[in-house]
Backbone as a printed PyTorch tensor [residue, N CA C, xyz], in Angstrom:
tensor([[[100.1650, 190.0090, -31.3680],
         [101.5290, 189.6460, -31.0600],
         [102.3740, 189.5360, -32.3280]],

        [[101.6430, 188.7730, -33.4270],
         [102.5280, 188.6670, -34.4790],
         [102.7840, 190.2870, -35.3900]],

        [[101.9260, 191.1250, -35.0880],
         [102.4560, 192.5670, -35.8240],
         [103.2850, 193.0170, -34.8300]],

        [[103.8100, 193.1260, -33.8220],
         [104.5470, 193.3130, -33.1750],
         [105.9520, 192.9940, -33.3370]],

        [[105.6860, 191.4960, -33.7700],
         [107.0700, 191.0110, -34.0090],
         [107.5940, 191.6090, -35.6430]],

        [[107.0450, 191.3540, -35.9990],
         [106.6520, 192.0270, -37.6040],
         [107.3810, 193.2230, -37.6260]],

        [[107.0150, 193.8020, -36.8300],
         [107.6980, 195.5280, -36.5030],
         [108.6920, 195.6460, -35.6800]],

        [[108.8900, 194.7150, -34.7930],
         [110.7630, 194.8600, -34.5630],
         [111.5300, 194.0750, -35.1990]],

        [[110.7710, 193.0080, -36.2760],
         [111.8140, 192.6790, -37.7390],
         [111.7590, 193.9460, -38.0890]],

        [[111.0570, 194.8690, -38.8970],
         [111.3610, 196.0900, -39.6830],
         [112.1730, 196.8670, -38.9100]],

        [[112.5170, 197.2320, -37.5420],
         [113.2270, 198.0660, -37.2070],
         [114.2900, 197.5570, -37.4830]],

        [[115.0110, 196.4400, -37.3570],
         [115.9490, 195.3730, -37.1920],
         [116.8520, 195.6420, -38.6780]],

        [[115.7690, 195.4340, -39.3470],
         [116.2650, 195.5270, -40.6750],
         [116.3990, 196.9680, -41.3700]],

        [[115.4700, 198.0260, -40.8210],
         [116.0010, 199.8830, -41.1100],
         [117.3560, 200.0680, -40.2850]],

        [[117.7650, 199.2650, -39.2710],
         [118.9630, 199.4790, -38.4590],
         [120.2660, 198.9380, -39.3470]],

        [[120.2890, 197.7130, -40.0600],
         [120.9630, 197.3380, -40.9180],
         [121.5370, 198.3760, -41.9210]],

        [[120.6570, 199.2240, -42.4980],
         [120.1430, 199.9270, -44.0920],
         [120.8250, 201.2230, -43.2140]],

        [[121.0560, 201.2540, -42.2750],
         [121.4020, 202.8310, -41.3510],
         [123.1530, 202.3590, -41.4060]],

        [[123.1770, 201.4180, -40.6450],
         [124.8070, 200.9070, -40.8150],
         [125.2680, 200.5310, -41.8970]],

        [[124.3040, 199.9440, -42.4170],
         [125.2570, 200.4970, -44.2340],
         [125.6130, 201.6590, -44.5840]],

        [[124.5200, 202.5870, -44.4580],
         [125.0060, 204.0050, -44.8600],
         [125.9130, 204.8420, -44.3340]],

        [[125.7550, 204.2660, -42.7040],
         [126.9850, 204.8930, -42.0450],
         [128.3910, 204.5300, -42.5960]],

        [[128.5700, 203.1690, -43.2000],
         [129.5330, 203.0750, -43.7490],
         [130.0340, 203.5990, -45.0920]],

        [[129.0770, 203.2550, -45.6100],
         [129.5670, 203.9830, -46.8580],
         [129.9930, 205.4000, -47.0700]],

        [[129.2670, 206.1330, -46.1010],
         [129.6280, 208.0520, -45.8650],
         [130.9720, 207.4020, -45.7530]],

        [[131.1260, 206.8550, -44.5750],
         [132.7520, 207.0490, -43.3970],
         [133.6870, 206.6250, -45.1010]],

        [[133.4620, 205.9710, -45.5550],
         [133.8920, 205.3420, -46.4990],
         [134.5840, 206.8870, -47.7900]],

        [[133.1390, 207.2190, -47.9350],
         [133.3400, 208.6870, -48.6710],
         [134.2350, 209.9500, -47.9040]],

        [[134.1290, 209.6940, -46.9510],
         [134.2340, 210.8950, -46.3330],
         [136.1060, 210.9540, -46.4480]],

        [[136.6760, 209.6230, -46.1250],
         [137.8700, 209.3190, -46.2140],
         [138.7800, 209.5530, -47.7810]],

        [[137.7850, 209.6080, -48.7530],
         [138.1530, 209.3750, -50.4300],
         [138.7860, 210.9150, -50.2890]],

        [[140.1840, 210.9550, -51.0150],
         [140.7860, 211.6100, -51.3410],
         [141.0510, 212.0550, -53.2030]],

        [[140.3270, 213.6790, -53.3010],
         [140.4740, 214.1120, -54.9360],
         [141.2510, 214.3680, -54.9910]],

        [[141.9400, 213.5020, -56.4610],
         [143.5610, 213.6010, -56.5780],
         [143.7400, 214.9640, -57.9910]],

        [[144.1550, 215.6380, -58.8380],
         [143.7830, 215.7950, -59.9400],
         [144.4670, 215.1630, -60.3070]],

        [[144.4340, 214.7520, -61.7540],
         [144.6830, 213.3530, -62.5210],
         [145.8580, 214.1600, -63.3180]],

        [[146.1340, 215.4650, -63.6350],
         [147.2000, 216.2890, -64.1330],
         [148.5930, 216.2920, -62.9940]],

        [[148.3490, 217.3980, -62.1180],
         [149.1570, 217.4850, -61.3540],
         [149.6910, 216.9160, -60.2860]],

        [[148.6670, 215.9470, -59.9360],
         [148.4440, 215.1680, -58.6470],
         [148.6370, 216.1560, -57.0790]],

        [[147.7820, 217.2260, -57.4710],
         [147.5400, 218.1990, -56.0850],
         [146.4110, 217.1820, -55.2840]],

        [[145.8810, 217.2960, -54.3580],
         [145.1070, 216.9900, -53.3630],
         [144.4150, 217.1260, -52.8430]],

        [[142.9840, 217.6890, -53.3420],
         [141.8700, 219.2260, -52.5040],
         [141.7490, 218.2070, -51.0540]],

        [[141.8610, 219.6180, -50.3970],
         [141.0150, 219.5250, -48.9630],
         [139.2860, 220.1750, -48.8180]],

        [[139.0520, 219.5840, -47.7010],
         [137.7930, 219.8390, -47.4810],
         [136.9490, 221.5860, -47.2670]],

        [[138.1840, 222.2540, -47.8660],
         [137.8280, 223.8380, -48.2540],
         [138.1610, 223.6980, -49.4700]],

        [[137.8070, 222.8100, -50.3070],
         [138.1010, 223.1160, -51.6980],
         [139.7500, 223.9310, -51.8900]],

        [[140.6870, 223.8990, -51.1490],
         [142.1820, 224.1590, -51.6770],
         [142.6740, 223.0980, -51.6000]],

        [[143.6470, 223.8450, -52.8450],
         [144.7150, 222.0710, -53.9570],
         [146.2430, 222.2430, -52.6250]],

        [[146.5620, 221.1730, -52.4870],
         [148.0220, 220.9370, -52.2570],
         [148.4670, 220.4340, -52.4440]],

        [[150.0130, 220.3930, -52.4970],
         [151.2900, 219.2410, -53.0510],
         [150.6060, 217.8570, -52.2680]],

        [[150.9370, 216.7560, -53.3170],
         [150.4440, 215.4310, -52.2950],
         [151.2110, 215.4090, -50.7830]],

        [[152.4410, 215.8530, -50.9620],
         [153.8480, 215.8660, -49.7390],
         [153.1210, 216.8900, -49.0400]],

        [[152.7550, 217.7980, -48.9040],
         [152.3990, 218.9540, -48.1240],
         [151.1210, 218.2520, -47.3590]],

        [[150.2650, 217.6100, -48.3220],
         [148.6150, 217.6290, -47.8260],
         [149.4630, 216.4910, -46.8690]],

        [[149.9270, 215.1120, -46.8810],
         [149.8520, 214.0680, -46.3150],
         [151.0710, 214.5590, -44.8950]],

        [[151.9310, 215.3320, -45.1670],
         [152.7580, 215.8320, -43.9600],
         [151.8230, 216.5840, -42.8590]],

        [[151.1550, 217.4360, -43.4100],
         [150.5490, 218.5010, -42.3410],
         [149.2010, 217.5940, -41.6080]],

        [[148.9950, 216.3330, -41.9990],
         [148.2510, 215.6670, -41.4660],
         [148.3300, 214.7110, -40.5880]],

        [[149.3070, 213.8960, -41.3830],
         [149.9340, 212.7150, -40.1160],
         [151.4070, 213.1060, -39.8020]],

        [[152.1000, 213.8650, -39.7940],
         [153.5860, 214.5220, -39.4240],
         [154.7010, 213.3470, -40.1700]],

        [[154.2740, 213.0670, -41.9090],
         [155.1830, 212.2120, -42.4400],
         [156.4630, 213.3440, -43.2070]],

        [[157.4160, 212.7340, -43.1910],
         [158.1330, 213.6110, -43.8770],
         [158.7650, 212.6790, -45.0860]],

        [[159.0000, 213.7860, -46.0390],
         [159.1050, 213.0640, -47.7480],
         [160.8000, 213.1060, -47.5800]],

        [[160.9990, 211.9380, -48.5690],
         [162.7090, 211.7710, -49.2620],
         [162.1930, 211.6440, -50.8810]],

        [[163.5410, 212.2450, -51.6340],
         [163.4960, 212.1950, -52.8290],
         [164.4480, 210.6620, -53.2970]],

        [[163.6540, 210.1070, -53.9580],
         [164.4150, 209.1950, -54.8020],
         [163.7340, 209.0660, -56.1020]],

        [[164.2780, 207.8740, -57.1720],
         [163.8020, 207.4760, -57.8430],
         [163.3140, 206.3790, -58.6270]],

        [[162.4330, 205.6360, -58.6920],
         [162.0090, 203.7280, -59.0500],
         [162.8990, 203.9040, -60.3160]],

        [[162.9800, 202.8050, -60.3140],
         [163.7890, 201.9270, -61.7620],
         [163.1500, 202.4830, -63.4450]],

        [[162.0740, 202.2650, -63.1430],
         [160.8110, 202.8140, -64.3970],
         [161.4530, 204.4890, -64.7580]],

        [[160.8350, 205.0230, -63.7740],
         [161.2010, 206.2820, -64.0470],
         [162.5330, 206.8440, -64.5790]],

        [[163.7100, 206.2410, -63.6620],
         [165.4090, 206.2220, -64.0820],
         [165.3330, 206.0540, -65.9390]],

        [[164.8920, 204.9020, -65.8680],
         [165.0230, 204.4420, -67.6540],
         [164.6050, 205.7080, -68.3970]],

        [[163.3620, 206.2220, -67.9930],
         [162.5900, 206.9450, -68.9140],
         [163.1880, 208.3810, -69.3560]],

        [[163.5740, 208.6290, -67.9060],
         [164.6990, 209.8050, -67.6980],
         [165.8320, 210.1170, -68.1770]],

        [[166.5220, 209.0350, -67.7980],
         [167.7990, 208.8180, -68.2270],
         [168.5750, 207.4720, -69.3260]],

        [[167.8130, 207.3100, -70.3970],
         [168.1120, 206.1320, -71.3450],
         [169.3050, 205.5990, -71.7550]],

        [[169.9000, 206.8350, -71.6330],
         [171.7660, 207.0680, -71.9300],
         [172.4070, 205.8470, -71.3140]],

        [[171.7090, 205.7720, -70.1160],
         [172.4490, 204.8510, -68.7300],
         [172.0570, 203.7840, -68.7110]],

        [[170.9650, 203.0090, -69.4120],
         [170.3550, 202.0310, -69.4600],
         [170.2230, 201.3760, -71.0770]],

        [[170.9280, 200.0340, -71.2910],
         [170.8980, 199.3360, -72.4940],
         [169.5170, 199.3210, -72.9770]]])
């Protein structure tokens, strides 16, 4: 009786070690390669796209152009004391 129990602790606990891993894939599987130059976006055929292109044709977001404060300065210093 007691190897019995013994052995549906071990399954108990390979079932754990399975749902970890399932998570961690789902986890990977979601990670997005950015390149650190251009900031293109590979998809899962190995082709690069605009970040705006990859994230539109996926969830139907559409991009506006503006610009943060940081960037304005850096750009344009003329305009900023």
């Amino acid at each position: 009786m007691e190897t019995r129990t013994k052995l549906i602790q071990k399954i108990q606990e390979l079932e754990k070690v399975i749902i970890e891993q399932e998570n961690e894939l789902e986890k990977i599987k979601q990670t997005l390669i950015i390149c650190a130059n251009c900031h293109n976006i590979r998809d899962k055929q190995n082709d690069w796209h605009p970040v705006a292109d990859f994230i539109n044709s996926r969830f139907k977001i559409n991009f506006s152009h503006g610009i943060c404060p940081k960037c304005a300065k850096k750009l344009y210093p003329d305009f900023y004391d």
